[in-house]
Every structure is written in structure tokens, then in C-alpha cells.
N, C-alpha and C positions, 0 to 999 in steps of 0.2 A: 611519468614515463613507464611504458609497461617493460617490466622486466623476465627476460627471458634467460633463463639458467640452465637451460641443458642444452648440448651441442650434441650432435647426430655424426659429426665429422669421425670418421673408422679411424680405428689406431690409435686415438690421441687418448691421454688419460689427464681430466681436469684436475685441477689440485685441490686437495684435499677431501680424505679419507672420512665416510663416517665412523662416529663411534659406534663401538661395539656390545657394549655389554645394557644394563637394564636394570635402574630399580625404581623404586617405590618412593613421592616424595615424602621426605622425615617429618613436617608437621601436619599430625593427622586432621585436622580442624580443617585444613585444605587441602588432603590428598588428592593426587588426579592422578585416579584409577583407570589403568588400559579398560578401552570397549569389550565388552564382550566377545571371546572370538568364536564361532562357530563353524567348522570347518564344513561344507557341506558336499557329500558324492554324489548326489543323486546328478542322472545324464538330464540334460536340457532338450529342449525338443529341435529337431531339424531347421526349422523357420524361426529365425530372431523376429521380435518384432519391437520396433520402436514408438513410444509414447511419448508423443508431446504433454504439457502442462495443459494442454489446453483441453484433452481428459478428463482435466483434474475441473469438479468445482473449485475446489481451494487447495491449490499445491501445497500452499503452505502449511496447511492445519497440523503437520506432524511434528516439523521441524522448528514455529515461529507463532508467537500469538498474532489470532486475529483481530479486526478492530472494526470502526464503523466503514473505513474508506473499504475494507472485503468485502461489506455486507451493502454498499450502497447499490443501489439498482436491481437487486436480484429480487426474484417472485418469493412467496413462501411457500413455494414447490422445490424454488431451486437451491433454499434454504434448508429444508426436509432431506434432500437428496446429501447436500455440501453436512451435513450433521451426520447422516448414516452412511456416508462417504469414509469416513474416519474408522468405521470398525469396518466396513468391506474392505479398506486395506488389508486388516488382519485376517480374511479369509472368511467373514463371519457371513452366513443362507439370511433372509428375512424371509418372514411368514407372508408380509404384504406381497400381493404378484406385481405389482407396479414398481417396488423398489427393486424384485427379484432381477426382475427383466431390464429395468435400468441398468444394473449394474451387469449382467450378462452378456451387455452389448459392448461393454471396455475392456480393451486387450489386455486391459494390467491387472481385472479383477479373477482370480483364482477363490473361489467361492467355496470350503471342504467343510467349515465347521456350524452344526446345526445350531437356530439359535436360542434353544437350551443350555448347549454346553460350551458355550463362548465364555470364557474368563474376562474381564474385566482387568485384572492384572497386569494383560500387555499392555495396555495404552499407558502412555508413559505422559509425563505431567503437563505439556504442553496439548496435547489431543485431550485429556481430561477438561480442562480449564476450557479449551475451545469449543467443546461440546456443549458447555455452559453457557457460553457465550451466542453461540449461535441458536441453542432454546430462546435467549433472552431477543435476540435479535428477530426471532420467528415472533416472539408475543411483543414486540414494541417495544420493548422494555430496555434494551443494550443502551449503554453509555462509556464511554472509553474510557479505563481506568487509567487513573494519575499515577503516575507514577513515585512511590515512596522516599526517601532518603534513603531508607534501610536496603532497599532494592539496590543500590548504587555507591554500596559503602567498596571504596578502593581498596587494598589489600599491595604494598609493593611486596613483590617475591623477595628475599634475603640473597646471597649469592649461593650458599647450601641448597637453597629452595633451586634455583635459577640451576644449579650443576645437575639437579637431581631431575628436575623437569629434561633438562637435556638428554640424559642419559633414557630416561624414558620413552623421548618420542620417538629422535631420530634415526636411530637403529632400525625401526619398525614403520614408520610414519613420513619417511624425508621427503616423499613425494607428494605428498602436500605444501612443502613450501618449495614446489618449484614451479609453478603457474600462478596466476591471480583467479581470484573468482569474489564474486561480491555475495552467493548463494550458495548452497550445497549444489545446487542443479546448475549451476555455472564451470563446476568444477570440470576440470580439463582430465580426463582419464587415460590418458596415453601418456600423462606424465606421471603419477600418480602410479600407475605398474609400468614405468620403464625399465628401471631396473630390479626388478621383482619387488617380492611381496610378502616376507613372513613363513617363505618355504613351501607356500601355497601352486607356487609354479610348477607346472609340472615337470618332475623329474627323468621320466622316459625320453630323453633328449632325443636320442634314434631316431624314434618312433614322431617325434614331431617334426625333425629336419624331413623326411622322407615323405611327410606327408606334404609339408610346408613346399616342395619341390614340386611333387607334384601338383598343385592348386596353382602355384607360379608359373611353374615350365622354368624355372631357374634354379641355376644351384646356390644353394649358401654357402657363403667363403667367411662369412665371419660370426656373431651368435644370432642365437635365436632363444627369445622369453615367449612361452606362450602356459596362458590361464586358460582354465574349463570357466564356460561360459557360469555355471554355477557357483563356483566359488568368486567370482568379480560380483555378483550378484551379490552373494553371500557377505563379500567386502563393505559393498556401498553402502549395503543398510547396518551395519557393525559403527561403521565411523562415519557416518552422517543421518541413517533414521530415515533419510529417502532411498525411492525403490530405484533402480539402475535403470529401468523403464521413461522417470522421468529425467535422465540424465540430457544437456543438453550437447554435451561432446562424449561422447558415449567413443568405446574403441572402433577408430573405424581411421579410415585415411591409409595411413602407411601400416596399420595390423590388418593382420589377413584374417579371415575365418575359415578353420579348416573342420570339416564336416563330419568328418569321422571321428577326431577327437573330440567333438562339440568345445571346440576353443579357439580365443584369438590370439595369435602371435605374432610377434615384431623382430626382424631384423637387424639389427644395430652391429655399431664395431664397440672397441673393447673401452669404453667408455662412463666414468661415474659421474656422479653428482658433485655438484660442487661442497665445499664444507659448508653448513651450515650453525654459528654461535648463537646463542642468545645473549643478546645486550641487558635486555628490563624485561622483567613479568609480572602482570599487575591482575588482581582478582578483582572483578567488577560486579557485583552481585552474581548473577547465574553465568557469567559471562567470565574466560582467561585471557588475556591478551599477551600474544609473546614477538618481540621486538627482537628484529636481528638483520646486521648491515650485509650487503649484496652491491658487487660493484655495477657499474652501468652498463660495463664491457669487460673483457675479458683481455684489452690493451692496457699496457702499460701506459701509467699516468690519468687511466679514467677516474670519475669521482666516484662515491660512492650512494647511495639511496637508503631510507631503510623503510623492512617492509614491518606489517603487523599481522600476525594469523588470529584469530577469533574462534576459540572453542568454547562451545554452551554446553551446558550441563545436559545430561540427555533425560533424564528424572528416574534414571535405574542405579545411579550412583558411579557412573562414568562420566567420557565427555564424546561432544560431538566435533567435527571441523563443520566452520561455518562460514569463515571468509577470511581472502586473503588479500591484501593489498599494501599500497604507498601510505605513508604513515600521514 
């Protein structure tokens, strides 16, 4: 049963309060390090543009190893491409004119760094590995790797562990456990910055109602949250490693775009999130899995469900969100 955890309804305040504060979990052998956060000013351009996956040769290749069923049917042209696809995310020129022009023709490619001075550094462990895979696949040679014991060794979280993950996420991260998604690019983004975001909102509140009115022709009578298109940007690829371009619910619907601020904002009444505990957290090789009950309804007497979140390691020594669902 898909579960829906936020209400829209003005004036009502759901129960319970997130936590507040934020630390670090105690056994460092499994620490789970906040993503990187990178705040970012720079103004976005006038024209949003949205990117399907379909873009992408391999959506995946950043976030999720590849394998033979990615690699089946394609040319070893469109293998060439899906290979050098991976560092043109990171903004990287090619010398070949054929790949240049390839990639100049995709809305998502921002192409600035020559490719002398391309670092290697950024590709984070999953993009490396894949690279590999797809030479092997280019010369015939791929076969799907087995997977190890060692890869899959369980780990249960302690309740110290379990308190400390808590206090870690949800302060900062609670909107991710309030949609489903089976992928990063599944992810529901109107839930995820409902009620803001790490401060990253923008504070000139004035200045957003007033614009927000005008783009509407209505007045606001109760709040208004609105993000610079850059820093939602800035967010997705922080805590997932995919670009906001591939998003497949991207802000849109009931968030407006206002132009002058280069940002979307949303309307709402005075309304939180629901509390959310964790039950069990269990360390799965590169993989966290964290357990926490959610009622059906919001009536008295309904049962309960429970879902499970999935953060993968991102290979910079953080983690990523990667899926959320029914247990």
C-alpha cells in the first residue's frame, strides 16, 4: 500500500515533532557521514529545462553498477558514447569532434573542463568500476560479477547506533522518508523540500510573497517555502549523485516558478511532518537499511505498515538515498 505521509490540509499541525539536534554515529568502523554539503549562489538561467533518462545512455552509471542486461543490444558506438558519458557528466571537452558534438547536443551536458585538466578524483566508485565494465563490454569480454559473501556481510545497528543515526538524519533529511521511490530519479521532490531544507530556503520572505502574487494574481494568506533553482540542484546531487535534470518529479505541480528569483515555491498551511522513529538498522555491505513504522491513515484505529529507506555508500565516504518503500 503506498503510503502517504504528508497532508496539505491549512492549519492543521500533524503529530509529532522532528528532532532537533545532530550527531555523529559512535562506532567509527560504520560511521554515516552527512553528504557533502555545498551551498551553491550562482543565478540559473531563465529557461528550466527538463531531461528525461532517456538522454541518458546509462542513467544509471553514477549511482548503481552496470551489468550485461545494460549492455545488451547496444552498438559499440553507443557503448563509446555510454563510457564517455560518465565523465561528460562532470563537465569534461573531448578532443574527438564526434563525441564533442554528441554530447553538445544534450541539455544536461555543460561541458567547461579541458581534457587535460580533468581530475579523475571526482568519479566516485561506482562510475569508476563502470567504466571498466563497459571497456570490457566494448571488447567482448564483460561477464557479470558474482556476487561475494563479503559484499553482504549484515551488520544490525545497536540502539546507541540506531539513536545516533536518528538524530543524524532526520533533522536535516526527513523528507525523504515521506514519499516511496524504488530509484533516486523516482524520487518525489515536492516532498523532500516541503518543509524546507537545511536553511537553504530562501530567507527574504517579502520579497518572495510579493513576487509569488504577482506570477499567481493571488494573495497568500498562509506560508510560502521557496528554493533558488540552484541550490535544489545543488541538493540532488549532494544526496543522491544524480543531476536534478534526470529527476522524474522534479518541482512542478502545485510549486510555482518565479522568474526573477530564479526559484520554485510552494504555498502550504502551517503544517509538519509526521514523526518519524527507527525500529532496526542493519549495514548491508555498501548498502544502510533503516526500518520505521508509519500508520495507514491518519484515523483512529488504522494499522500500521513499515517502510524501509536504502542508503548506498556514495564512494567519497558518505552516503547516498536510494530507495524507499514497504518492507
Amino acid at each position: 500500500m503506498r503510503i502517504q505521509m504528508i497532508r496539505r490540509q491549512k492549519g492543521m499541525i500533524l503529530a509529532g515533532a522532528l528532532l532537533a539536534s545532530m550527531v555523529i554515529c559512535a562506532t567509527a568502523a560504520y560511521a554515516a557521514p552527512t553528504p557533502t554539503v555545498n551551498i551553491t549562489g550562482a543565478a540559473a538561467a531563465d529557461t528550466e529545462v527538463q531531461t528525461s533518462s532517456d538522454d541518458y545512455i546509462f542513467p544509471r552509471s553514477n549511482y548503481d553498477y552496470l551489468n550485461s542486461s545494460d549492455f545488451a543490444g547496444k552498438t559499440k558506438e553507443e557503448l563509446r558514447r555510454g563510457r564517455n558519458e560518465i565523465y561528460a557528466r562532470h563537465g569534461r571537452r573531448f578532443n574527438d569532434k564526434s563525441l564533442q558534438w554528441y554530447f553538445d547536443s544534450k541539455p544536461w551536458y555543460n561541458g567547461t573542463i579541458a581534457p587535460g585538466a580533468f581530475k579523475e578524483s571526482v568519479l566516485n566508485d561506482w562510475e569508476k568500476e563502470n567504466i571498466a565494465r563497459i571497456q570490457q563490454a566494448e571488447n567482448g569480454t564483460y561477464k557479470d560479477r558474482q556476487t561475494t559473501a563479503a559484499n553482504h556481510q549484515v551488520k544490525t545497528l545497536t540502539a546507541d547506533e540506531l539513536r545516533s543515526m536518528q538524530r543524524l538524519l532526520i533533522p536535516k533529511y526527513a523528507g525523504f522518508f515521506t514519499c516511496t521511490y524504488s530509484n533516486p530519479q523516482d524520487i518525489i521532490w515536492g516532498s523532500v523540500f516541503y518543509s524546507g531544507f537545511d536553511g537553504r530556503d530562501l530567507n527574504d520572505y517579502q520579497a518572495v510573497v510579493k513576487e509569488f502574487e504577482a506570477v499567481t494574481g493571488e494573495e497568500v494568506f498562509t506560508d510560502v517555502t521557496a528554493f533558488r533553482k540552484s541550490d535544489v540542484e545543488a541538493i540532488v546531487r549532494e544526496t543522491t549523485g544524480t543531476e536534478y535534470s534526470q529527476a522524474k518529479h522534479p518541482l512542478d505541480g502545485d510549486w510555482i516558478w518565479l522568474p526573477g528569483l530564479q526559484a520554485y515555491a510552494y504555498e502550504h498551511g502551517d503544517t509538519n511532518l509526521m514523526g518519524i522513529e527507527f525500529s532496526v538498522g542493519e549495514y548491508d555491505g555498501d548498502e544502510l537499511h533503516l526500518y520505521y513504522p508509519v500508520p495507514d491513515s491518519y484515523y483512529y484505529g488504522a494499522g500500521v505498515s513499515e517502510q524501509m529507506v536504502t542508503l548506498r555508500k556514495n564512494g567519497k565516504g558518505g552516503w547516498w538515498f536510494y530507495s524507499n518503500g514497504a518492507k
